[in-house]
N, C-alpha and C positions, 0 to 999 in steps of 0.2 A: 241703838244698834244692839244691845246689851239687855236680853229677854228675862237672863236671871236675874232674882235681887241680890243684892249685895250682902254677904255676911255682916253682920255688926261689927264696928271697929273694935267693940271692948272686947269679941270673942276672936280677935286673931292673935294668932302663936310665933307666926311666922313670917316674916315681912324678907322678902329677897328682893336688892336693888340690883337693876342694871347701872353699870359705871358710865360709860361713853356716850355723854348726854343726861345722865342722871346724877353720876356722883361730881362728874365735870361737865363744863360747857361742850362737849364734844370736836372742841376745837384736836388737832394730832399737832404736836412740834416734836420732830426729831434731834438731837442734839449731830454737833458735829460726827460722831462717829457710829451714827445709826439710832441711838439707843433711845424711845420714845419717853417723853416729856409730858408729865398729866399736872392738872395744877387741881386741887381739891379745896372747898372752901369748908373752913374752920368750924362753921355753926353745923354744917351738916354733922362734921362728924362728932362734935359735941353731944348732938340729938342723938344718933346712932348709938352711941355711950350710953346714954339716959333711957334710949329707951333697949338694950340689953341689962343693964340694971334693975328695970322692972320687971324683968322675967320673960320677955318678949325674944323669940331667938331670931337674930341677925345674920341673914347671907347674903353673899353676894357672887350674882353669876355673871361672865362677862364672855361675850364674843371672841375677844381678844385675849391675847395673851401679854400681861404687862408686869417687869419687878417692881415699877413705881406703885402699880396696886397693890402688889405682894404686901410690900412694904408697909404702906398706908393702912391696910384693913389688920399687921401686926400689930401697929399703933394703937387701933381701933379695940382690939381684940376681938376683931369677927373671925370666930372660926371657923365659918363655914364658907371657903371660897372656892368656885370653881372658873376655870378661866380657860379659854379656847373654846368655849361648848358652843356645837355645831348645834344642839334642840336642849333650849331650857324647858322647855316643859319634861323632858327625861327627868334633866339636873330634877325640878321638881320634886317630881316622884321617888328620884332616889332622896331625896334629903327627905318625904314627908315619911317615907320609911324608914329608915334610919334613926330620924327623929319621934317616931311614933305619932304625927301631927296631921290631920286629916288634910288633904291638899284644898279643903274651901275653910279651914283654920287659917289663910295662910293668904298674904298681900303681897302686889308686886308694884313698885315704882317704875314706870320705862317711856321711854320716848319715838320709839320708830319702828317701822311695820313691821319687821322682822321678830319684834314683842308681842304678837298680836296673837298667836296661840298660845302664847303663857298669862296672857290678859283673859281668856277664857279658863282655865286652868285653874286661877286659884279662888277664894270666896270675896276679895277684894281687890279691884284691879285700879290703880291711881297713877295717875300722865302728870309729868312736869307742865307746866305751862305753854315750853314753846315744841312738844312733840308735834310731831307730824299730825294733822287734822283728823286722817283713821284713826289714830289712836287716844285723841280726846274723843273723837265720838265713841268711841266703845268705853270708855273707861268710866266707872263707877264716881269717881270722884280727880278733877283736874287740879293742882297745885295753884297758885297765885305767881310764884319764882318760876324760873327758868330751873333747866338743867344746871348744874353745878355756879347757880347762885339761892342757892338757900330751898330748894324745893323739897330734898331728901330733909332738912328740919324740921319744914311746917308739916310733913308728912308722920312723921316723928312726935310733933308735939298734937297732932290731931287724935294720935292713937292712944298716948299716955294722957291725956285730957279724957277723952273714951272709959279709958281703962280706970279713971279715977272717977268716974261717975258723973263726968262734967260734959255731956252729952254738945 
């Protein structure tokens, strides 16, 4: 589905994950008095770490609006979060501006169709494993994990492998 080649993993700058399905299983629990419930798995955000320590800049944009992510990406120290965004490909734009980082510098993790113009958008576009079937077929390169069981990792360790010359 996907006409252009794919930017090299060693040359991206910029990797933005979607959460809801990517950084979790996509599963929603609401707690007793509304407040939404995200469960995040551990190696993900290890990798996230590892690889903002190589120089790689980490954001993440989300559909939704969640404090457990707030939260989470404090821990993480990803600075770059935007949440409620109605068109990530804007968020995009505005971050590769900001950042001064060419928008095909720049990779996206995501899982369902609603990702599907920000999968055009950047110069690497990578699907969990259990995304929606659009969006493994369009995507550059598909993960082996599901959403929020280890996919944002091996995504992670694909790049800083890359970026070390370990092709």
């Amino acid at each position: 589905m996907r006409a252009r080649k794919p930017t090299p993993l060693a040359r991206i700058e910029l990797v933005v994950f979607d959460v809801d399905g990517v950084l979790t299983d996509g599963s929603l629990y609401f707690g007793a008095r509304g407040e939404a419930l995200k469960v995040f798995h551990v190696r993900d955000g290890h990798g996230i770490k590892l690889l903002a320590a190589s120089g790689v800049t980490v954001a993440v944009v989300s559909g939704r609006r969640s404090a457990a992510v707030s939260r989470r990406m404090r821990e993480l120290g990803v600075k770059h979060l935007v949440q409620g965004c109605a068109d990530k490909v804007d968020a995009l734009r505005a971050l590769c501006a900001k950042l001064g980082i060419a928008a095909t510098a720049s990779a996206c993790l995501v899982d369902d169709t609603p990702d599907l113009p920000l999968m055009t958008a950047v110069g690497f576009a990578a699907a969990v494993a259990d995304a929606h079937p659009l969006v493994r077929a369009a995507a550059h390169w598909v993960a082996g994990r599901d959403g929020g069981r280890g996919a944002a990792r091996e995504l992670c360790d694909a790049l800083l492998r890359a970026r070390a010359g370990k092709r």
